[in-house]
PASEBA-1860 file (N, C-alpha, C; in nm, 3 decimals):
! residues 103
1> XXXXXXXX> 8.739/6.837/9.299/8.819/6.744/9.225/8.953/6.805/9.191 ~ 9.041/6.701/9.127/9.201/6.788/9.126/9.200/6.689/8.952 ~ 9.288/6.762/8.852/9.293/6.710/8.762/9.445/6.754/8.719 ~ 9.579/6.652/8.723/9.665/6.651/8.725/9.731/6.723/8.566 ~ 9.817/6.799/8.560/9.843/6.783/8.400/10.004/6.714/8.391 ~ 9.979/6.600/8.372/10.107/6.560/8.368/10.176/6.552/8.225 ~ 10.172/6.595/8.161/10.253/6.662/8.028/10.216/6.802/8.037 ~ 10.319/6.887/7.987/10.312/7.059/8.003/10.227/7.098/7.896
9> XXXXXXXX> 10.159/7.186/8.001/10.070/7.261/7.913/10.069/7.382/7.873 ~ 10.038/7.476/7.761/10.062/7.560/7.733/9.942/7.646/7.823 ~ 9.996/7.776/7.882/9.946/7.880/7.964/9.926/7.982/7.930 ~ 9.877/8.074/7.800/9.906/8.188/7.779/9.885/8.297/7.823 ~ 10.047/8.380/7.853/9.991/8.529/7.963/10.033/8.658/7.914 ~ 10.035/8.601/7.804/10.009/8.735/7.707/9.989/8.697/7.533 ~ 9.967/8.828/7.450/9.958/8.806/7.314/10.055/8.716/7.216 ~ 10.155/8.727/7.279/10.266/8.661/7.210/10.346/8.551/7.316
17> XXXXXXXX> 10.288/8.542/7.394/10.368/8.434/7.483/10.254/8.318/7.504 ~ 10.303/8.234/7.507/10.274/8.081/7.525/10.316/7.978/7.648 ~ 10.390/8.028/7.743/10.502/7.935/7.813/10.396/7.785/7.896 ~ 10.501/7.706/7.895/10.434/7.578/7.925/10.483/7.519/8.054 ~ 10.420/7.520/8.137/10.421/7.486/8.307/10.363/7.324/8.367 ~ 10.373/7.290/8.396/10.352/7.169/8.472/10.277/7.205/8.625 ~ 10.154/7.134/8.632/10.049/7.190/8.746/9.952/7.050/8.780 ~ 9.869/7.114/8.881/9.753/7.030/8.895/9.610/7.142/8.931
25> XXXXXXXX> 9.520/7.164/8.882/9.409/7.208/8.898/9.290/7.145/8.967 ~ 9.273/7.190/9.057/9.173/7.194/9.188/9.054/7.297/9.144 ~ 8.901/7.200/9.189/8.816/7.258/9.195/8.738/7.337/9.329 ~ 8.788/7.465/9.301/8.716/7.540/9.456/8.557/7.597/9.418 ~ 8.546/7.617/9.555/8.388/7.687/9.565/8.449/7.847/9.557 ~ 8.396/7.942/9.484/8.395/8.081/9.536/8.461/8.130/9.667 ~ 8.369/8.104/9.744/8.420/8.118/9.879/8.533/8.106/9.935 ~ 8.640/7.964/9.878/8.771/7.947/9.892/8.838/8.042/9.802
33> XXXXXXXX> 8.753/8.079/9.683/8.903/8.205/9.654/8.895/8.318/9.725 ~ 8.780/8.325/9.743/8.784/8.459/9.845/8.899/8.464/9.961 ~ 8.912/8.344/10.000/8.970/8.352/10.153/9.126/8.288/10.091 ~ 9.171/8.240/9.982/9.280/8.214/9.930/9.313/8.421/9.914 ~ 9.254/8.502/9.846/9.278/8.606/9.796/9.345/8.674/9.902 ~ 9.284/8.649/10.036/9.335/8.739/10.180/9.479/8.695/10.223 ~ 9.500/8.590/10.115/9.659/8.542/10.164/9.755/8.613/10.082 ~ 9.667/8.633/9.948/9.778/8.654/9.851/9.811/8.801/9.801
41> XXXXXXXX> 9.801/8.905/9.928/9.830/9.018/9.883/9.879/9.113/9.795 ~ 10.025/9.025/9.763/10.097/9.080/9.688/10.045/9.075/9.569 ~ 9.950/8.973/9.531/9.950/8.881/9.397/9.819/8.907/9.336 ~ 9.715/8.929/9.242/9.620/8.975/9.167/9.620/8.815/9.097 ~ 9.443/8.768/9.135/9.380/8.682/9.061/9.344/8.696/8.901 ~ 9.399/8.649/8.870/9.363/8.626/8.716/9.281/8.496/8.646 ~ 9.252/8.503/8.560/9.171/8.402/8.439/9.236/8.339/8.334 ~ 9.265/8.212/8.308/9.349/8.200/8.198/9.294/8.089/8.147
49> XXXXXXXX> 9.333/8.065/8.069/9.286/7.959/7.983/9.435/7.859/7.919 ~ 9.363/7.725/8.006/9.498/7.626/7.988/9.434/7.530/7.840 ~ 9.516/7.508/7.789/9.556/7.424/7.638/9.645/7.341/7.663 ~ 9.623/7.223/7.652/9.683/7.070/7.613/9.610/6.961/7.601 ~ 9.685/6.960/7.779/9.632/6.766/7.829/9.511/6.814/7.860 ~ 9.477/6.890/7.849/9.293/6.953/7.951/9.299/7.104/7.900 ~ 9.161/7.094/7.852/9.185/7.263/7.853/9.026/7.319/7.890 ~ 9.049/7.441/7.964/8.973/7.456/8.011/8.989/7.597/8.058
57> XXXXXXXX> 8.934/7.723/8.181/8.945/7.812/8.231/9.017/7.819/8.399 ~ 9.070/7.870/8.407/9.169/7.837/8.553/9.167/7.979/8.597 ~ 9.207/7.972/8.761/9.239/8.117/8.807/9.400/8.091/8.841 ~ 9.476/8.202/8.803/9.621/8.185/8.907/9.652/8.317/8.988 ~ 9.742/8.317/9.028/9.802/8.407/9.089/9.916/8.493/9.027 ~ 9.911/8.601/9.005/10.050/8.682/8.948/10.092/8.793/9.012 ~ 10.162/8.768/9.046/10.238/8.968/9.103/10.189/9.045/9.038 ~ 10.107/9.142/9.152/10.076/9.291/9.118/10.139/9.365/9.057
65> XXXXXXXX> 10.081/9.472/8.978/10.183/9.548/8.991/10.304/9.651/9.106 ~ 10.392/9.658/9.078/10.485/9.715/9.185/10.537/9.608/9.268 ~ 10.541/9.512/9.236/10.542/9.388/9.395/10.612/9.238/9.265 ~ 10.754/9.260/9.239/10.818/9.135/9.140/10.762/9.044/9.209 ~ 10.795/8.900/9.154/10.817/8.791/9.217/10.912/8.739/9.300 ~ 10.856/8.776/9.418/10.980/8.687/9.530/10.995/8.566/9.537 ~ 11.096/8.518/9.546/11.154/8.403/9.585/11.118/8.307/9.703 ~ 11.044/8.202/9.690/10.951/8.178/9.795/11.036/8.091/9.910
73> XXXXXXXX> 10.975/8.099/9.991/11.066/8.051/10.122/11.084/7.931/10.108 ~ 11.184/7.891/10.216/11.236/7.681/10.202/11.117/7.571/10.242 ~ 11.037/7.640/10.286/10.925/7.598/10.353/10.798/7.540/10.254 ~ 10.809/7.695/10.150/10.676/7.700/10.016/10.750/7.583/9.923 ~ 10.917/7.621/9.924/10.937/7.567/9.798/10.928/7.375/9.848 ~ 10.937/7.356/9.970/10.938/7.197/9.993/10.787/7.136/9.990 ~ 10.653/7.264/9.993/10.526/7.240/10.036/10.534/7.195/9.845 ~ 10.577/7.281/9.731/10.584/7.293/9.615/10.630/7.161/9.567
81> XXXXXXXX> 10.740/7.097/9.614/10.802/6.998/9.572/10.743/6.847/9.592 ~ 10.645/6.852/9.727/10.546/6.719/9.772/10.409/6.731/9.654 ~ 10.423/6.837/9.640/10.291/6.849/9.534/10.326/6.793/9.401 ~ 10.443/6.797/9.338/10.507/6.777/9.234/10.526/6.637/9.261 ~ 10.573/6.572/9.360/10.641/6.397/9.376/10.422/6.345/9.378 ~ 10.366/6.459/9.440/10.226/6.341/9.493/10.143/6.337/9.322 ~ 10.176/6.465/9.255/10.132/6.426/9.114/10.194/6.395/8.983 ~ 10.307/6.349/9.060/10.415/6.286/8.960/10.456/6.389/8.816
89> XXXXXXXX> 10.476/6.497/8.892/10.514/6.572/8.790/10.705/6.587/8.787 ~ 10.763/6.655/8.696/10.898/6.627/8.713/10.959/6.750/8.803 ~ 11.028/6.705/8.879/11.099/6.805/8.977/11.167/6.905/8.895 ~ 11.236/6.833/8.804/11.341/6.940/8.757/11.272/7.089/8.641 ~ 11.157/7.029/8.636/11.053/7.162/8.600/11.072/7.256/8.700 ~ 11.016/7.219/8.836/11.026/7.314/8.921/11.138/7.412/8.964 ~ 11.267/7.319/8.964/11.377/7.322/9.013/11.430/7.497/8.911 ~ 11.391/7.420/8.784/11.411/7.554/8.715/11.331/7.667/8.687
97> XXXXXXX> 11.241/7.645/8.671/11.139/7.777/8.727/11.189/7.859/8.887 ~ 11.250/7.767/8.970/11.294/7.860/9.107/11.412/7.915/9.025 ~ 11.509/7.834/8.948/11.647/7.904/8.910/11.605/8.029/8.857 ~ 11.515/8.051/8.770/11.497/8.151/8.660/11.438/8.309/8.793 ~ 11.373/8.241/8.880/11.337/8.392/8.986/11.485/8.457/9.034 ~ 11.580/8.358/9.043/11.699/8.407/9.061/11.783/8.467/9.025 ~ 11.752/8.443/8.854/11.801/8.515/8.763/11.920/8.492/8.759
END
């Protein structure tokens, strides 16, 4: 199942931080993170716990250590942007979350 959050939800990824992201959460079997994990080298699975519109336990992805966040290709960021129009989330969320990797 996929369960949209279409108002931002708070994400917390650390003691004092709170930041609030716009997503959709998909239910995998084990097995798919396993074989999601072989993609995501750079990046270390984590556990978090989302608060709002739904709250519940989630896995994401975060840069390892030693390995920032790169700037994802024209390709990820347009695969990123159909995901955003198909769950009606707002572009310009995204738009700025890419500005901010840019710094």
């Amino acid at each position: 199942g996929v369960a949209t959050l279409g108002q931002e939800a708070a994400v917390p990824s650390g003691p004092d931080e709170a930041p609030r992201v716009y997503g959709a959460l998909y239910e995998l079997p084990d097995e798919d993170l396993h074989i999601l994990d072989g993609f995501e080298s750079m990046y270390r699975r984590e556990r978090l716990v989302v608060q709002g519109v739904l709250e519940c336990d989630a896995w994401t992805y975060l840069a390892a250590a030693g390995h920032p966040p790169n700037e994802p290709s024209p390709r990820y960021v347009a695969t990123m942007a159909y995901g955003y129009a198909e769950h009606e989330l707002p572009l310009k969320a995204l738009y700025d979350a890419l500005n901010k990797l840019k710094g």
